[in-house]
C-alpha positions in Angstrom: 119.8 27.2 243.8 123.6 26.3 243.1 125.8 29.2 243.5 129.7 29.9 242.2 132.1 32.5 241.9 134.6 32.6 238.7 137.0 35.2 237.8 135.8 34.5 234.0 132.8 34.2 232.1 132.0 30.4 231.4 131.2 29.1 227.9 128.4 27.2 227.0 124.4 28.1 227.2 123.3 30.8 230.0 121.7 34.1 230.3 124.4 37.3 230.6 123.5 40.1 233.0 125.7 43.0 233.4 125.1 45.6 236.3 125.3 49.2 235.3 125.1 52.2 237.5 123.9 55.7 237.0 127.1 57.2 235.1 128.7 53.8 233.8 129.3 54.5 230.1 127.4 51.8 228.7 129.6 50.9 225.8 132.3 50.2 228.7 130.3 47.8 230.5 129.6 46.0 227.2 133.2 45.6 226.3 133.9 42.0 225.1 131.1 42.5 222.5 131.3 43.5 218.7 130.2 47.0 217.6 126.9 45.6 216.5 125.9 43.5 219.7 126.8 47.2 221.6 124.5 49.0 219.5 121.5 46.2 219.5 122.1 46.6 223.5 121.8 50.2 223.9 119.2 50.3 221.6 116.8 48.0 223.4 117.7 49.8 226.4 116.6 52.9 225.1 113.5 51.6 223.5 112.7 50.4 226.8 113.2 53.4 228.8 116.2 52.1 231.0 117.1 54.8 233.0 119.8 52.4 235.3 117.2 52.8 238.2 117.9 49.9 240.7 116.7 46.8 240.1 115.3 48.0 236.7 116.2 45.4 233.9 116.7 45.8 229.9 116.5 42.7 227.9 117.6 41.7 224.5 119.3 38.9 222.7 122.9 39.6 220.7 124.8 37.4 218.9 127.6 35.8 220.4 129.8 33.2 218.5 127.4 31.2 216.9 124.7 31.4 219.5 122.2 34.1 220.4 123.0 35.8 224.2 120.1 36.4 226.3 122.2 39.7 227.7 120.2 41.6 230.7 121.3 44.9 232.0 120.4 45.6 235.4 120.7 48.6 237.0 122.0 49.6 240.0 121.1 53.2 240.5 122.4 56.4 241.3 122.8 56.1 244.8 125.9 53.5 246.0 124.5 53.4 250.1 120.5 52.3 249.1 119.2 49.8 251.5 119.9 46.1 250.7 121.0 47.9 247.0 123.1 44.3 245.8 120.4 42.0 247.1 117.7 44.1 245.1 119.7 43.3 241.8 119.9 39.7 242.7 116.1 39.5 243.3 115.6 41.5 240.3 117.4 39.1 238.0 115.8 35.7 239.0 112.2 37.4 239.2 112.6 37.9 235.3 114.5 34.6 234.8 113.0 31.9 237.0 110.0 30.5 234.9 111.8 31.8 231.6 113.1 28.3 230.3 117.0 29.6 231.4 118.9 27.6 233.9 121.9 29.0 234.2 122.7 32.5 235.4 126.2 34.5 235.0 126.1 37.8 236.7 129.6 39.9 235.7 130.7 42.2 237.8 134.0 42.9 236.2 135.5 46.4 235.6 133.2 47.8 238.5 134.9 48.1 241.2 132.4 47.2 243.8 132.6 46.2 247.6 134.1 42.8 248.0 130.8 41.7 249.7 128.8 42.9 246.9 128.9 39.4 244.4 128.2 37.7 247.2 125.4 39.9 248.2 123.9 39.4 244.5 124.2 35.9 245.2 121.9 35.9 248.2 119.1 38.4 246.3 118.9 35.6 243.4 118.4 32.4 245.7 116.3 33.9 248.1 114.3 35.1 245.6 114.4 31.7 243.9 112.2 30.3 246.7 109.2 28.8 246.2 106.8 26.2 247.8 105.4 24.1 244.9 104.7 20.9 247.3 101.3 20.7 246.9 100.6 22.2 243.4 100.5 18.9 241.1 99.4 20.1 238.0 101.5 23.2 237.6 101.8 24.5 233.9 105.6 23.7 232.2 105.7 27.3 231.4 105.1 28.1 235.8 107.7 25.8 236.6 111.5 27.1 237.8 113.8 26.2 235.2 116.6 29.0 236.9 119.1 26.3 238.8 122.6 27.8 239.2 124.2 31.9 239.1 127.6 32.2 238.7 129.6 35.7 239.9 132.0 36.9 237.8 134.6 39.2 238.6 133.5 39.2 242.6 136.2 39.5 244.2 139.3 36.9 246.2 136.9 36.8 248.8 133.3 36.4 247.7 133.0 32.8 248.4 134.1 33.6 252.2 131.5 36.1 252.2 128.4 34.2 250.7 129.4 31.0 253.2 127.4 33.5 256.0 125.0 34.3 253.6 124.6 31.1 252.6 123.7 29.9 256.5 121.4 33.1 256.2 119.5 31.7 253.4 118.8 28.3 254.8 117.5 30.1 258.1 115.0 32.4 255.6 113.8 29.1 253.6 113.5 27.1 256.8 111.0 30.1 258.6 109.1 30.1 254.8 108.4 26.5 254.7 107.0 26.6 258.4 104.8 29.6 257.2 103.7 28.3 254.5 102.4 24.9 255.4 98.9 24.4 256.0 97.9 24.1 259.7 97.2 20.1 259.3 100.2 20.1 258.0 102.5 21.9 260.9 101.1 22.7 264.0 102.7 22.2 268.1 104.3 18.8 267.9 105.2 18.9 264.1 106.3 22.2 264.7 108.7 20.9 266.9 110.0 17.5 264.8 111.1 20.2 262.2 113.3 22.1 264.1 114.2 18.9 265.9 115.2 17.3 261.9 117.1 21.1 260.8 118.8 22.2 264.4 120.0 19.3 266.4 122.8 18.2 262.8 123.8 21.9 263.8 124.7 21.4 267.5 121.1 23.3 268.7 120.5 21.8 272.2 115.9 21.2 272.0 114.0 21.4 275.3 110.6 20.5 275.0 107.7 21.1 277.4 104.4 19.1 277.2 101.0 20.6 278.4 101.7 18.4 281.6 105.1 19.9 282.4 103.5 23.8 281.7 100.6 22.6 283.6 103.3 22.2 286.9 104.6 25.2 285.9 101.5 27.5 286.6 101.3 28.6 282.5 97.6 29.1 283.2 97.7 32.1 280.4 99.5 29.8 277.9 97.3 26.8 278.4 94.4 28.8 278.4 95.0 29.6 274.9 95.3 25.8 273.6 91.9 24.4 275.7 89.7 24.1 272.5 92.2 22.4 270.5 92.7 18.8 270.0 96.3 19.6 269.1 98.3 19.6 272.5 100.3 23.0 273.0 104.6 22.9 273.4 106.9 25.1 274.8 110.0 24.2 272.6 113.7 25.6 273.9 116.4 25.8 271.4 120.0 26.8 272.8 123.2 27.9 270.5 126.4 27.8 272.8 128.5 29.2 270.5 130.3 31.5 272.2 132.1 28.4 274.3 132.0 30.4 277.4 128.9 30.7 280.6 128.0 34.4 279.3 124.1 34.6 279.6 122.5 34.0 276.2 120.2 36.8 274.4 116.6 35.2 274.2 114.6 35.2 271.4 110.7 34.2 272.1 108.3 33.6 269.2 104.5 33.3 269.4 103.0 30.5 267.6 100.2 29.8 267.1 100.3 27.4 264.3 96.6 28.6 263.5 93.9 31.0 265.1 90.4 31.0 264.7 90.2 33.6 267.4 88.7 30.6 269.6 85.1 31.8 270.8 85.8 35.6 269.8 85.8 33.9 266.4 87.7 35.8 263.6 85.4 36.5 260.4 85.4 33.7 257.9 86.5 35.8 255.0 90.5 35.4 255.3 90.5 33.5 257.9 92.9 30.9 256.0 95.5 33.3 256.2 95.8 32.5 260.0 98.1 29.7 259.2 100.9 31.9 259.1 99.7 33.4 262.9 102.8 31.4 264.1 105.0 33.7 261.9 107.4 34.8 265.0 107.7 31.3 266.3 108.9 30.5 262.9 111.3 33.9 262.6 112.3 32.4 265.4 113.4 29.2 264.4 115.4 30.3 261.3 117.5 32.6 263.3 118.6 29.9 265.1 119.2 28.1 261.9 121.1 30.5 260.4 123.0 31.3 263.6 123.9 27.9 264.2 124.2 27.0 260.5 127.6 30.2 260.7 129.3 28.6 263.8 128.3 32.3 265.3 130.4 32.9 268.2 127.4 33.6 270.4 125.1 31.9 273.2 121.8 32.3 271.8 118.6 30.7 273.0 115.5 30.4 270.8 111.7 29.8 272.7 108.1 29.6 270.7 105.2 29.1 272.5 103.4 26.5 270.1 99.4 26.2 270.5 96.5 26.3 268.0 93.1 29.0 269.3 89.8 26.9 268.1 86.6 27.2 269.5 85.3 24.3 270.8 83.4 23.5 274.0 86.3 23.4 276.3 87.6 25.9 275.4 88.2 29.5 276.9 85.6 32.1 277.1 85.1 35.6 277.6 85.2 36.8 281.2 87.6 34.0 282.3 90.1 34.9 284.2 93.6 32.8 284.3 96.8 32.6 286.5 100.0 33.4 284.8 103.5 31.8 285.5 104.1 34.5 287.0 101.5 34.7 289.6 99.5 37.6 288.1 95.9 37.4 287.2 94.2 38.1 283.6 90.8 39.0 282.7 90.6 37.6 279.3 88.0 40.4 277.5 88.6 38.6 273.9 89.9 35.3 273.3 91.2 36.5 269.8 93.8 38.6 272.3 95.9 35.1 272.6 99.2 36.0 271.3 99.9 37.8 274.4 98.9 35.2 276.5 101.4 32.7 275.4 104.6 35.3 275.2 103.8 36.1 278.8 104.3 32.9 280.1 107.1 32.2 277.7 108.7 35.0 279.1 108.5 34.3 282.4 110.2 30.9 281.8 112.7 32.2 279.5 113.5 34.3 282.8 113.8 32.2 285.3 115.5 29.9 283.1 118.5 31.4 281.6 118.8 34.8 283.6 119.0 36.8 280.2 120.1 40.1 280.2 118.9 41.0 276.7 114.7 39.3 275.7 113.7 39.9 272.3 110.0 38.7 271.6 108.4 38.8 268.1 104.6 38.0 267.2 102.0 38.8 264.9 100.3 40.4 267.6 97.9 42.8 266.5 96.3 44.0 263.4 96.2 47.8 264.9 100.1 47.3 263.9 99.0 47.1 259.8 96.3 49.7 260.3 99.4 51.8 262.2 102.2 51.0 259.7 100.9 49.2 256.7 103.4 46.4 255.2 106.5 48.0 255.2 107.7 48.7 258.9 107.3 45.8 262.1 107.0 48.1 265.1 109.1 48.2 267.7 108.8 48.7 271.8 111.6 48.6 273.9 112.2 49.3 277.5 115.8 50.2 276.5 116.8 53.0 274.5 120.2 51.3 273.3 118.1 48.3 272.3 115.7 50.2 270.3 118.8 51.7 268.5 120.5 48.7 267.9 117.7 46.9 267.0 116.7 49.4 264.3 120.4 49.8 262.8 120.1 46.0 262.3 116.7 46.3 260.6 118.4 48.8 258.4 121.0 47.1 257.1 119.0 44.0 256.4 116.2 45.4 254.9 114.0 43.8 257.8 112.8 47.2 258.9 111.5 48.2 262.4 109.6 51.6 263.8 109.8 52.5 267.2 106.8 53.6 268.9 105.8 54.7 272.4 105.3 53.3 275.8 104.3 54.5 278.7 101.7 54.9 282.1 98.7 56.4 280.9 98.7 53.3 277.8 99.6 50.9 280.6 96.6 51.5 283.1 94.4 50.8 280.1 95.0 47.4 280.9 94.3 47.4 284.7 90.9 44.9 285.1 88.2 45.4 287.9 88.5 41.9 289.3 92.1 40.8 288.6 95.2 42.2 288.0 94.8 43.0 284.0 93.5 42.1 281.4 94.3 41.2 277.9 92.6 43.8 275.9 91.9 46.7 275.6 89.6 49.7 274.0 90.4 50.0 270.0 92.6 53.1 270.4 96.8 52.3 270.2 96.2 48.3 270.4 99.3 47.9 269.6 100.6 50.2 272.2 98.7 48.7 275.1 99.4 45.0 273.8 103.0 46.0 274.4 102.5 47.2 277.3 100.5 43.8 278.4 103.7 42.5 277.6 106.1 44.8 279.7 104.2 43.7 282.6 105.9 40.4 283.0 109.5 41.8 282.0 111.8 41.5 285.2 113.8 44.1 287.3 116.7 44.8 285.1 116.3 42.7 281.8 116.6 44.7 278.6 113.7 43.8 276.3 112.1 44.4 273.4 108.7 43.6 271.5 108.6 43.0 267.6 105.0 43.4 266.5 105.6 41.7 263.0 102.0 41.1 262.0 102.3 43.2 258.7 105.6 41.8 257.7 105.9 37.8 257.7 103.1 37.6 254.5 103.3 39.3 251.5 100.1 39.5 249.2 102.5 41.0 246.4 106.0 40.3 245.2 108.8 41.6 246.9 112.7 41.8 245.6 113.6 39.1 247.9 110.5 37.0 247.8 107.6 36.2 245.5 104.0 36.3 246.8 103.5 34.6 249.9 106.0 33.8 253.1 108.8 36.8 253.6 111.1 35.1 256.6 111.3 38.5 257.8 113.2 38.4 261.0 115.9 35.9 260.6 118.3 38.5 258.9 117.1 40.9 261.7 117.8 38.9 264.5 120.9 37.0 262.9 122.8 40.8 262.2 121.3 41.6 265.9 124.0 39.0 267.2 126.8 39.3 265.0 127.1 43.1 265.5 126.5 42.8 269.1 126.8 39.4 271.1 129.8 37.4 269.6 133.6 38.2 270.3 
């Protein structure tokens, strides 16, 4: 979607909306209008019980010249600090207008006196809201198809372009991870995975290190492999380094799981849903729009990106129940339920990622467990941390995105609920706090003195039900998380 800024309204054909907050006097707002087009406006508003809420939207059409106005009010409520308010508008406005035959948005902010950030903030809500993945759909009704292509700001501000050119990097990061969730697993799975980011990151200066299953195999990634032995599709390890910060400073590391589709290998997964575990690969691709988005803003910042690729299936080479593997790192795993495979590829991710680049600060995030929608539902990831200021700083970035995380507990008596009778663990546990005890699976290959932290996104990265930033479907969650994460506390 083509954004611009103006310090007028344009003429020609579009579709007016004019934010209004709790105690705006509306016939202020709708100066510029004749006495009659005011009264149509507030009376529609009225008829349709607008009470300014945020995000809530009254329609009608006023006369305008010789031409009838499609003229919107949005409102932005009666609270100027609620989360991700401006974004909320934006994504308000193109979910009424996208299929609506209008295709050309003008969004006035003048007279309000808002943050300077705040046009471009609109801005972002309307085109990543815009988003949609209509490759395969071939006979799509006219009245279904996007007809929405540009929103102008009005009355933004000097310095609302300079503030949507970050958000704009933002965006491409959040359409990059939504493609790679969305497409089928024929489609993308370990190698194609990998010619994506290769095609979107290396224009951007993103250094890509790619491991094949020979080079893991060297390696010792037993747990890894072990994961990828009933697939035909051969697994990856794929690197992707930012040195933005033009200095040797040890980068943060990001680690993603993917597994570009799960079947739960010989622990099989019911059939019913199982489709859905095409998106199974949902921090991998997080993942790989941060580093889009970081790269895509010239952040001054030495980031490094990992996602262990694989795909589970079940075939006759493939892992069983009661195996027991050799991680990178040396330790030993009882695998009780091959659907418990996320685990096993962030360990020995992990462990590379360590030896590797000597991070002081390991972020990993994975649809790991379903115990985390059974624990939180689809509006919190949940968070574990080995580091308090982590947790915290984490959090404060979820806040302000609207990417949302919960901390929850750690500790010994979870921990020894992984402890195995013939190896050194293994890689599940009883029913009770599986989230909890994946974690701590996890914690165990964390080195002395590395800050880390474990994103269990597996309500977040699909939504069965429209969102203000997304429509049905792929959510990106994680990219703004992660992309605030290091501009608040890695660049300088």
């Amino acid at each position: 979607m083509k954004v611009t800024f103006a310090d007028q309204r344009p003429g020609g054909a579009y579709a007016l909306a004019i934010p209004v907050r709790g105690d705006d006097m509306l016939t202020d707002r709708l100066a510029g209008f004749d006495d009659a087009a005011r009264r149509l406006a507030a009376r529609a508003a009225e008829a349709q019980r607008f009470e300014r809420e945020l995000g809530a939207i009254a329609e009608t059409f006023v006369d305008e010249g010789e031409a009838a106005r499609r003229l919107l009010l949005v409102g932005l409520g009666g609270k100027r600090d609620d989360e991700a308010l401006y974004e909320r508008v934006g994504g308000a406005l193109t979910a009424r207008l996208l299929t609506s035959g209008e295709t050309r948005l003008v969004v006035d902010l003048s007279g309000l006196e808002l943050e300077e950030e705040a046009g471009a903030r609109i801005a972002f809500g309307a085109a990543a809201r815009a988003w949609r993945h209509d490759l395969y759909r071939t006979k799509l009704p006219r009245k279904q198809k996007p007809t929405l292509e540009e929103v102008v700001i009005v009355g933004g501000g000097a310095g609302a372009e300079g503030h949507w050119a970050r958000r704009e990097a933002l965006l491409g990061g959040i359409a990059f991870t939504r493609e790679l969730v969305t497409e089928p697993a024929n489609i993308v799975y370990p190698e194609s995975f990998v010619e994506r980011c290769r095609a979107q990151l290396e224009p951007l200066g993103v250094e890509i290190e790619v491991l094949d299953e020979k080079a893991m195999g060297e390696l010792g990634m037993g747990a890894l492999l072990g994961v990828s032995l009933g697939s035909e599709k051969p697994p990856r390890l794929l690197a992707m380094r930012w040195n933005g910060a033009g200095d040797d400073r040890k980068p943060v590391v990001f680690i993603g799981k993917g597994v570009t589709f799960d079947t739960g290998g010989i622990s099989i997964k019911p059939a019913q849903g199982m489709e859905a575990m095409k998106w199974d690969m949902g921090g991998a691709g997080a993942v790989a729009g941060a580093m889009k988005a970081i790269a895509g803003r010239k952040a001054k910042a030495n980031v490094v990106g990992i996602c262990g690729l694989v795909e589970n299936m079940p075939d006759g080479k493939a892992q069983r129940p009661g195996d027991v593997v050799t991680s990178m790192s040396g330790q030993t795993i009882e695998v009780i339920n091959t659907d418990a495979e996320g685990r096993l590829v962030l360990c020995d991710c992990m462990t590379w990622a360590q030896r590797q680049y000597k991070p002081e600060v390991m972020v990993d995030l994975a649809t790991l467990t379903g115990a985390m929608i059974i624990s939180l539902g689809y509006e919190y990831a949940g968070l574990f941390a080995n580091d308090d200021g982590l947790a915290s700083r984490l959090t404060a970035a979820g806040q302000a995105t609207g990417d949302r995380l919960w901390r929850l507990p750690m500790g010994e008596a979870y921990d020894k609920m992984m402890d195995s009778p013939i190896a050194d663990m293994k890689n599940s546990g009883a029913r009770e706090a599986g989230s909890i005890t994946a974690a701590c699976f996890l914690g165990r290959f964390v080195e002395e003195g590395v800050k880390w932290a474990h994103l269990d996104i597996a309500g977040m990265v699909w939504a069965n039900k429209a969102g203000h930033l997304c429509d049905k479907g792929a959510t990106g969650y994680g990219v703004a998380l992660l992309d605030r994460y290091v501009a608040d506390h890695h660049e300088g």
